[in-house]
VOKOLKE-121053 format. One record per residue (C-alpha): residue number from 1; residue in three letters; chain; x, y, z. Coordinates in nm, 3 decimals. Layout:
- NUM | ALA | A | X | Y | Z
...
// end
This chain:
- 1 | UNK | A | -0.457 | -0.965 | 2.026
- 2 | UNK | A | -0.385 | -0.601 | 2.051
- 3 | UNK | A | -0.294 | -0.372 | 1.664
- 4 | UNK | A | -0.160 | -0.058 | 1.652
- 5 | UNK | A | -0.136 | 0.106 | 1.344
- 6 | UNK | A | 0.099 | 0.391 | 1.257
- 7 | UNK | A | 0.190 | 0.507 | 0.887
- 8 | UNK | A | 0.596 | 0.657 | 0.822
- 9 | UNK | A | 0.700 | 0.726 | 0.516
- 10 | UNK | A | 0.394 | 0.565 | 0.285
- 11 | UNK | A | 0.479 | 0.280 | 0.482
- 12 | UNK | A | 0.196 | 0.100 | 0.728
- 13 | UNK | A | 0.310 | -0.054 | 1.016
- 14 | UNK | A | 0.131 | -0.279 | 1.202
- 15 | UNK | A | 0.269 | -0.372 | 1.579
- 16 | UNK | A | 0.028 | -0.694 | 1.678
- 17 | UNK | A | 0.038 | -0.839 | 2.044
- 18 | UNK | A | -0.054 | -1.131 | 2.183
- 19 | UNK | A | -0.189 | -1.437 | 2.015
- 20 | UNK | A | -0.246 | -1.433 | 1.685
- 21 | UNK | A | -0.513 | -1.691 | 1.579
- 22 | UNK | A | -0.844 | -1.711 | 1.456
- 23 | UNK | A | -1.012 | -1.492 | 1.734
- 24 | UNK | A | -0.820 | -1.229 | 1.620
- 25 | UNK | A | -0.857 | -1.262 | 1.283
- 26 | UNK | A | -1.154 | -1.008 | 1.227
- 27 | UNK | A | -0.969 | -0.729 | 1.434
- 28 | UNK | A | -0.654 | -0.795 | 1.212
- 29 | UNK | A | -0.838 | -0.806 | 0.900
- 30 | UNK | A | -0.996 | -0.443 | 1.001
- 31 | UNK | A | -0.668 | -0.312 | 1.095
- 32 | UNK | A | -0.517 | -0.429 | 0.761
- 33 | UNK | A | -0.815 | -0.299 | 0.539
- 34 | UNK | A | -0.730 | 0.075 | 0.701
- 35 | UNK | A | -0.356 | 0.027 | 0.645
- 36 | UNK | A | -0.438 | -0.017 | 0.318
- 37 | UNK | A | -0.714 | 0.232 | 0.247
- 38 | UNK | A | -0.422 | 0.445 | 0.355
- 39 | UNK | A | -0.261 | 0.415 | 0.030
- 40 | UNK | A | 0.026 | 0.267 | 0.210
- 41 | UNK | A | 0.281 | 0.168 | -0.072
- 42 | UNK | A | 0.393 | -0.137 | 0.183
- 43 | UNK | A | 0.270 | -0.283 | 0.519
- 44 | UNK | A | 0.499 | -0.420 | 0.776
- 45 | UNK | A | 0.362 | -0.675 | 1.037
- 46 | UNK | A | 0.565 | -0.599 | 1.388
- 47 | UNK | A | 0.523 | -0.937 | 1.497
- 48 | UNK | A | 0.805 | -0.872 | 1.792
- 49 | UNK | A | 0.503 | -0.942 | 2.062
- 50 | UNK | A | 0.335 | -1.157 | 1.891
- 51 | UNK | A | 0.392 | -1.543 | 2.103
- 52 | UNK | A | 0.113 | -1.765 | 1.880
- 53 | UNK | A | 0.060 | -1.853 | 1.575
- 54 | UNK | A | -0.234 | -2.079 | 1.448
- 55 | UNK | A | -0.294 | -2.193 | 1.064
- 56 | UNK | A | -0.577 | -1.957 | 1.039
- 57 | UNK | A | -0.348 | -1.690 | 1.109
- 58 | UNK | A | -0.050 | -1.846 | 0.876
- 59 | UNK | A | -0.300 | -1.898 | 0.618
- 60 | UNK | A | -0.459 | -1.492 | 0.667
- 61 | UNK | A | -0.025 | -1.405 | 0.626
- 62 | UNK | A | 0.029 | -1.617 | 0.297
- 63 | UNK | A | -0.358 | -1.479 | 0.149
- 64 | UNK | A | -0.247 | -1.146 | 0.277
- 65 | UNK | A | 0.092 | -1.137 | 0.075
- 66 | UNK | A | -0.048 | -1.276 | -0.216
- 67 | UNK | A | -0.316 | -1.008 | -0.203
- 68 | UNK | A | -0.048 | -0.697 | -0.104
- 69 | UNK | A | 0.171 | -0.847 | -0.472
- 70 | UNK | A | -0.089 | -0.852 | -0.653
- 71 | UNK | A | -0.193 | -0.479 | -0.551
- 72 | UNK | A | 0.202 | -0.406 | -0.627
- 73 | UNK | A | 0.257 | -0.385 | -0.236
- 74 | UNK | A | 0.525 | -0.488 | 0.000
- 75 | UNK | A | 0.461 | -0.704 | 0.325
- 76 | UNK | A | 0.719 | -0.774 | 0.528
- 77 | UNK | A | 0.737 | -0.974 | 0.883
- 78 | UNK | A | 0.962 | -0.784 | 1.141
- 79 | UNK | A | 1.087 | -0.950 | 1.488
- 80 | UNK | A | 0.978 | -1.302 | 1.475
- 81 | UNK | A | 1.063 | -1.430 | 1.812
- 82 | UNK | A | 1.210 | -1.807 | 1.814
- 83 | UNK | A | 0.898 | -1.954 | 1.813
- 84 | UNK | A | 0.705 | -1.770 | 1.535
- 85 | UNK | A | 0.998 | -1.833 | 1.315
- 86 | UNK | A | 1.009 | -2.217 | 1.391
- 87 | UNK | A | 0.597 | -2.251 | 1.365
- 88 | UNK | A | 0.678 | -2.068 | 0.953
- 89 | UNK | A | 0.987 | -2.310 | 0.920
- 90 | UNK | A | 0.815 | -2.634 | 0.992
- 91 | UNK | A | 0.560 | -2.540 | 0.798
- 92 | UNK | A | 0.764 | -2.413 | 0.505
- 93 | UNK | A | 0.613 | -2.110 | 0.462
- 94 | UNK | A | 0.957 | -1.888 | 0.560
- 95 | UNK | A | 1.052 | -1.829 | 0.224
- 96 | UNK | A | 0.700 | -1.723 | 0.128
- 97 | UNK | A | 0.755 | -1.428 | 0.337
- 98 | UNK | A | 0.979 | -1.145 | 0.323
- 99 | UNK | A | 1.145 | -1.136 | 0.720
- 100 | UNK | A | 1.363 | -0.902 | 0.949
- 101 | UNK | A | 1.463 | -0.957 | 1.286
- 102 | UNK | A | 1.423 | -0.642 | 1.394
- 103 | UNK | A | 1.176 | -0.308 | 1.231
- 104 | UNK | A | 1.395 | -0.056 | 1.185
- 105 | UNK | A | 1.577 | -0.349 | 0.938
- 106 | UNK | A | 1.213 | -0.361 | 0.774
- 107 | UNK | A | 1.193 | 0.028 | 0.750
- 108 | UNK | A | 1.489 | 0.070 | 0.589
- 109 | UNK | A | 1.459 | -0.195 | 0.339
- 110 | UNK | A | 1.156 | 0.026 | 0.167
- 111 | UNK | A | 1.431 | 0.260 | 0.087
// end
């Protein structure tokens, strides 16, 4: 999986490609730890190119909200494609997660 990282406004955004399972966990773990070494007052996962979804990874995006509330930090999921979105329904982790379809929606929702 391919991470970009880009901060606007306090805000870190992270676009993620590819397949996002337990092989890319480590990369997405670093890419996360910078994001939020940057002070970043919330993180948004672009997850538009994102077309897999594993339970390593669902379980990294559950730990990883819990860990940006308890730091008083905002996560949010932006772009889910159809199939992303069915893999959090089925396994009821949607409302866990704060989602947008698209980023700008995400972006703006931190103001």
């Amino acid at each position: 999986m391919k991470i970009q990282t880009q901060i606007q406004n306090d805000i870190a955004i992270l676009q993620l490609q590819g397949e996002f399972t337990i092989e890319s966990l480590k990369s997405f773990e670093e890419a996360v730890s910078n994001a939020l070494a940057s002070r970043a007052e919330g993180l948004i996962l672009d997850m538009s190119r994102v077309i897999l979804l594993d339970s390593a990874s669902l379980e990294k995006l559950i730990e990883l909200n819990d860990q940006c509330r308890q730091q008083s930090r905002q996560m949010k999921l932006a772009g889910l494609d159809e199939t992303c979105q069915k893999i959090l329904e089925i396994t009821r982790l949607l409302p866990q997660l704060d989602t947008y379809a698209e980023l700008t929606e995400a972006v703006r929702s931190f103001v």
